[in-house]
C-alpha positions as CSV (number, residue, x, y, z in Angstrom):
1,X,0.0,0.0,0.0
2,X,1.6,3.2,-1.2
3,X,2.2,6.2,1.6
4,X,0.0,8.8,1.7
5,X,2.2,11.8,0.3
6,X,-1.1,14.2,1.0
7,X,-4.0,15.1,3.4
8,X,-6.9,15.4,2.2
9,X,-10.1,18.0,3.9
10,X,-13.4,17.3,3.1
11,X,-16.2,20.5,3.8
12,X,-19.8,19.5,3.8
13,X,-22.6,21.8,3.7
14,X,-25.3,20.9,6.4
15,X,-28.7,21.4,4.6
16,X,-27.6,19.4,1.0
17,X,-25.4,16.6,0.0
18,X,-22.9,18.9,-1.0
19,X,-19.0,17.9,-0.3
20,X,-16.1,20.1,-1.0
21,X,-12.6,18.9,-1.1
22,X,-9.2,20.2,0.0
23,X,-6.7,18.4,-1.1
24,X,-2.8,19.4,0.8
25,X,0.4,18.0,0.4
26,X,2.2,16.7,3.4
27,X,4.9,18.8,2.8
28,X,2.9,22.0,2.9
29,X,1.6,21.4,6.4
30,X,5.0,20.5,7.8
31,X,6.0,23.8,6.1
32,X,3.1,25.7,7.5
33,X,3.9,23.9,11.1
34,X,7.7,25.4,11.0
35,X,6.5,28.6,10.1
36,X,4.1,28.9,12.7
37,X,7.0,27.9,15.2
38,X,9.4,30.5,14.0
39,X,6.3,33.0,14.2
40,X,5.9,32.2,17.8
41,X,9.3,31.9,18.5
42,X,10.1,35.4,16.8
43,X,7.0,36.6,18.7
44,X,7.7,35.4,22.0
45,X,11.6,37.0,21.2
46,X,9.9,40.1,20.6
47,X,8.0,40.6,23.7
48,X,11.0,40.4,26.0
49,X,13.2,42.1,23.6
50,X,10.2,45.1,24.2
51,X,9.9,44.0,27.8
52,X,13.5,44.9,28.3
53,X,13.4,48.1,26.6
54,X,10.6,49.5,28.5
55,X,12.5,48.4,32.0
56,X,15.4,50.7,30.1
57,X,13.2,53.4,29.3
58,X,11.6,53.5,32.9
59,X,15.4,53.4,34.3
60,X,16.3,56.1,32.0
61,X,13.6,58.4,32.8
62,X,14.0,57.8,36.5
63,X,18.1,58.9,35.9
64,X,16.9,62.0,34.0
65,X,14.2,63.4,36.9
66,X,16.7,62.3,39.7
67,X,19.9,64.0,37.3
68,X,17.4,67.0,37.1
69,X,16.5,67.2,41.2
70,X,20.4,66.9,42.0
71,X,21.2,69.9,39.3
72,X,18.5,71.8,41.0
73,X,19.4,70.9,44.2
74,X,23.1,71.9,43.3
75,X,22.0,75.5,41.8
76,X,20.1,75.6,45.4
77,X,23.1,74.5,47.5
78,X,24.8,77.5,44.8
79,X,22.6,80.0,45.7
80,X,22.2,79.4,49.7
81,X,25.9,79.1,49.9
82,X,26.4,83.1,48.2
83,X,23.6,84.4,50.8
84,X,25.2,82.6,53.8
85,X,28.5,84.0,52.5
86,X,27.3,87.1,52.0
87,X,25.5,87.2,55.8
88,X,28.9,85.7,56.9
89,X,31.5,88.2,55.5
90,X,28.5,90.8,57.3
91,X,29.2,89.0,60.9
92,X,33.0,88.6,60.5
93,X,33.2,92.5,60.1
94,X,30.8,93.1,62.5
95,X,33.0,90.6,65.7
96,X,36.3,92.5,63.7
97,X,34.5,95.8,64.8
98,X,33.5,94.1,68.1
99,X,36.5,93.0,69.1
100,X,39.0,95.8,68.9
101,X,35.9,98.3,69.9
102,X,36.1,95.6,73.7
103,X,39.9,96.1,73.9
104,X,39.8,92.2,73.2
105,X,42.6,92.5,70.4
106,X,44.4,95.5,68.2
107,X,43.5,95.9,64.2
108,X,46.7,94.5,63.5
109,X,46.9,91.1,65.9
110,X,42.8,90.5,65.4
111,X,43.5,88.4,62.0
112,X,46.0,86.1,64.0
113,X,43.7,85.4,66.5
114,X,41.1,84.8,64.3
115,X,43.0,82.6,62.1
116,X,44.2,80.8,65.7
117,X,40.8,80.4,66.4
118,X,39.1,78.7,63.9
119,X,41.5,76.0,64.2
120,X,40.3,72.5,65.2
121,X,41.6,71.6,68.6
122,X,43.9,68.8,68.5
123,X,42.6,65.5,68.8
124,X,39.3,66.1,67.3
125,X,38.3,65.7,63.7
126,X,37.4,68.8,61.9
127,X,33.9,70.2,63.3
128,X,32.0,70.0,60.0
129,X,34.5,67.4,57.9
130,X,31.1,66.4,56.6
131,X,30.5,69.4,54.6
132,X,29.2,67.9,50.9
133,X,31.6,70.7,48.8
134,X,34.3,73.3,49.7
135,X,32.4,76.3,49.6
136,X,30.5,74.6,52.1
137,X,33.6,73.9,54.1
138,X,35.2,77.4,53.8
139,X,31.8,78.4,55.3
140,X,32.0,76.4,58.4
141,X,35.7,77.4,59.1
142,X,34.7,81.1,59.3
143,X,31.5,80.2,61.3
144,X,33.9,78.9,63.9
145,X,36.2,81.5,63.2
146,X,33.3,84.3,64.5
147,X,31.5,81.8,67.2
148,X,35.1,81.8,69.0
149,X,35.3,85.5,68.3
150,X,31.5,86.2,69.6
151,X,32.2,84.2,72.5
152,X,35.1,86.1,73.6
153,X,33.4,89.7,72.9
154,X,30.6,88.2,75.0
155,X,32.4,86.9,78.1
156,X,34.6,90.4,77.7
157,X,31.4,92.2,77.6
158,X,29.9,90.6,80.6
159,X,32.6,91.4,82.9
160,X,32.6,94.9,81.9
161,X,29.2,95.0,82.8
162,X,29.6,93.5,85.7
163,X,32.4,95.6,86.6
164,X,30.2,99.2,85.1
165,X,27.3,97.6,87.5
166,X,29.3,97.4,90.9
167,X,31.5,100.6,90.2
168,X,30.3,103.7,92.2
169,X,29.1,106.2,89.6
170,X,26.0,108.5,90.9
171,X,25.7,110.7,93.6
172,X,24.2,109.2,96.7
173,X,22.2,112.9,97.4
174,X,21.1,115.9,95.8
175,X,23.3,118.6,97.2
176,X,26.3,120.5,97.4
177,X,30.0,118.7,98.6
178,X,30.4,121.0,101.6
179,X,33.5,119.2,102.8
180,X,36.2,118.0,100.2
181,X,38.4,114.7,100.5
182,X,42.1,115.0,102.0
183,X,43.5,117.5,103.8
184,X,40.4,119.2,105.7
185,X,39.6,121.5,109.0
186,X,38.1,119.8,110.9
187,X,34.5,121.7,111.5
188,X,34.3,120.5,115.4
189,X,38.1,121.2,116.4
190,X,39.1,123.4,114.0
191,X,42.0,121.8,113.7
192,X,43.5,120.7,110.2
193,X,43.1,117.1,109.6
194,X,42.6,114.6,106.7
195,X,38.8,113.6,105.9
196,X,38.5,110.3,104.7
197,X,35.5,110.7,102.4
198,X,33.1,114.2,100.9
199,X,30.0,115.6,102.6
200,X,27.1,116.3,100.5
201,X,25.0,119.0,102.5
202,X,21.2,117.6,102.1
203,X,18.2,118.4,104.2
204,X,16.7,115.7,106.7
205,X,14.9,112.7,105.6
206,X,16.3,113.2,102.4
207,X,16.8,109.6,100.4
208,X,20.2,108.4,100.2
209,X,20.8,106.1,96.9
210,X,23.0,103.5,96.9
211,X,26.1,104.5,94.1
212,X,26.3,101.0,93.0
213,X,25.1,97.1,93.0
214,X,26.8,95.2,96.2
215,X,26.1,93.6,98.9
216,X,25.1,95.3,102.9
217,X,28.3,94.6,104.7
218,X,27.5,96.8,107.4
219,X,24.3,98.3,108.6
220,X,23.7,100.1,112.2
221,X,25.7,102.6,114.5
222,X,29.4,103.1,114.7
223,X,31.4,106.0,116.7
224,X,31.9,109.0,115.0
225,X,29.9,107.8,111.9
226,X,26.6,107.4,113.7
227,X,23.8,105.6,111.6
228,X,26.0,104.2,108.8
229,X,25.5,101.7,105.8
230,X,28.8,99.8,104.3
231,X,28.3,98.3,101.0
232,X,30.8,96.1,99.1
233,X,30.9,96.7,95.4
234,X,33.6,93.6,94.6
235,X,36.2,93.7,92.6
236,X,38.2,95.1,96.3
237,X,35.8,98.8,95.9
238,X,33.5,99.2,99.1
239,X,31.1,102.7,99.8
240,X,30.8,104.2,103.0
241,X,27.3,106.1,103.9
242,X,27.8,107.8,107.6
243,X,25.7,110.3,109.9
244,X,22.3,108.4,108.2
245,X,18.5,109.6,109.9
246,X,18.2,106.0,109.8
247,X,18.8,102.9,107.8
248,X,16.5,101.2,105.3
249,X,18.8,98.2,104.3
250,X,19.9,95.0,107.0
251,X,23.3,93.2,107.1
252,X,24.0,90.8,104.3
253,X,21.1,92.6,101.5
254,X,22.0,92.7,98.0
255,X,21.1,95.8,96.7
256,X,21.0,97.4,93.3
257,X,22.1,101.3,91.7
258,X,19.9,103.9,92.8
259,X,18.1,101.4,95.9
260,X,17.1,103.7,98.7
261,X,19.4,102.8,101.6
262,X,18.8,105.2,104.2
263,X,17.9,108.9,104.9
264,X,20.2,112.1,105.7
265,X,20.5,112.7,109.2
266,X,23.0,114.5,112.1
267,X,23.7,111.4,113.9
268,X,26.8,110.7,115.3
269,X,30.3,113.2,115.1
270,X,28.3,115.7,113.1
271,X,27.5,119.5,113.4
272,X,23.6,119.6,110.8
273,X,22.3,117.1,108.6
274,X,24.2,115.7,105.6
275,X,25.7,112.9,104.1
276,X,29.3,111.3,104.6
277,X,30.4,109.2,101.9
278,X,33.3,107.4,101.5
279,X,35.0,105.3,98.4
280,X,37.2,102.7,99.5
281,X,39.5,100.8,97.6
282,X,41.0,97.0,99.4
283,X,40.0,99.5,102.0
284,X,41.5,102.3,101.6
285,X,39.7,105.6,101.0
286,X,40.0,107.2,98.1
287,X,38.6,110.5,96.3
288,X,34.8,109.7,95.4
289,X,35.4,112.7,92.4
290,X,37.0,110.1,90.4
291,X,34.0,107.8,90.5
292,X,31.4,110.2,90.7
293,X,29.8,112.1,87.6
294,X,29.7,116.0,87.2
295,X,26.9,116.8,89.1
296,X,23.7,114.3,90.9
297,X,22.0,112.5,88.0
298,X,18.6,112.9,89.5
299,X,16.4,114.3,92.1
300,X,15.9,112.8,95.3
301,X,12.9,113.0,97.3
302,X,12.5,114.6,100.5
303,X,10.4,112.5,103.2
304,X,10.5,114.8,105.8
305,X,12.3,118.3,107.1
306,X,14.3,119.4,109.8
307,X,16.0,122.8,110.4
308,X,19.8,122.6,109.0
309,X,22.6,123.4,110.9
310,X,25.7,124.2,109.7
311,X,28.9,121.5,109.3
């Protein structure tokens, strides 16, 4: 029996008798069946080949908008960094100005100092090693560079504060000095002698103002000073406040500028109401002209009135 070299299809139509035949080599199908593989195949190739390239494209585009953020975000870092400078330049003049205007340094040392301090200490890695560029870093050094500089205006500036607050400066009472410091007569004996302090002539009851901040070292009555108030300014400078009506401060109270301490009196070795005062420096007396200011600053108020006498 010979082999079939051919298939053969047979259509029938379903309301007649009608046949149709289809006759196809064997040949033809296997060449239709390899086809169809290499159509699959190249489809199936295809797919991942475009698979692929859209995992590219999405990778690509994701580059681009993160390339694009970082350029922006560089022309920001840019821009911040020419402000900051521009604020820092502003500060570094300024703590320049600062420190030769608090004695702190002259014109000509200050950029030693400055350069000194911005130094890292040794031991410790830089304080902002981390800073992404060099403009960045520059920016940091000279930050330091002023902090130390700030620092050291400040502290400078607090103890001259400190020292302006506890340094005698205003008159303790409205009046005229009737009695000058040094080489004096003596207004009881008549007698030349050396007075340790000024009187201020001032009527009774008149308020007597503390010249400075400090501390009550002494308040009650003491021979030949009658009522009197000691206060201690530190820094070695004390105030002496003699021949008081009375006393409004106690042993041991801090006390401010301007604080009412007591009020003119006559009391002890006096001849009429007014006010002894005294500068002491490490306890020795010293002229209160060199502390004190022109004239009174203010006026004080009188709480009460007796006839004067003369010193």
């Amino acid at each position: 029996m010979p082999t079939r070299k051919a298939y053969t299809l047979i259509f029938s139509h379903h309301e007649g008798s009608h046949f149709r035949r289809i006759i196809i080599p064997r040949y033809l199908l296997f060449v239709a069946v390899v086809f169809t593989a290499i159509g699959l195949c190249t489809a199936a190739a295809g797919a991942v080949h475009y698979w692929k390239l859209s995992v590219k494209l999405v990778d690509y585009t994701t580059l681009a908008r993160e390339n694009q953020d970082m350029r922006f975000e560089n022309q920001s870092y840019r821009t911040m960094a020419r402000h900051v400078q521009e604020k820092v330049s502003v500060l570094e003049m300024i703590s320049k100005k600062l420190t030769v205007t608090a004695g702190l340094e002259s014109a000509k040392n200050l950029e030693d100092t400055l350069e000194h301090a911005a130094k890292p200490s040794p031991g410790f890695p830089p304080a902002l090693s981390l800073a992404p560029n060099p403009e960045f870093r520059q920016l940091d050094e000279k930050m330091l560079t002023i902090e130390a500089t700030l620092r050291k205006v400040n502290e400078a500036y607090n103890e001259q504060s400190l020292l302006t607050a506890y340094t005698p400066s205003i008159w303790p009472v409205l009046g005229p000095a009737s009695r000058g410091f040094g080489s004096q007569v003596d207004p009881l004996t008549g007698e030349d002698g050396r007075h340790s302090g000024i009187d201020i002539r001032a009527p009774y009851g008149q308020r007597v103002q503390a010249s400075a901040a400090g501390i009550v070292l002494f308040s009650g009555y003491r021979k030949d000073y009658g009522n009197l108030v000691i206060i201690d300014h530190r820094f070695g400078l004390s105030t002496w406040y003699g021949h008081l009506m009375r006393t409004a401060v106690r042993t041991g109270q801090r006390v401010r500028r301007h604080d009412v301490i007591g009020h003119v009196g006559s009391t002890g070795r006096s001849t009429g109401p007014h006010l002894h005062y005294e500068v002491r420096m490490n306890d020795a007396p010293v002229n209160p002209h060199k502390f004190l200011s022109s004239r009174p600053a203010k006026k004080h108020t009188i709480i009460g009135r007796k006839p004067e006498a003369a010193d």
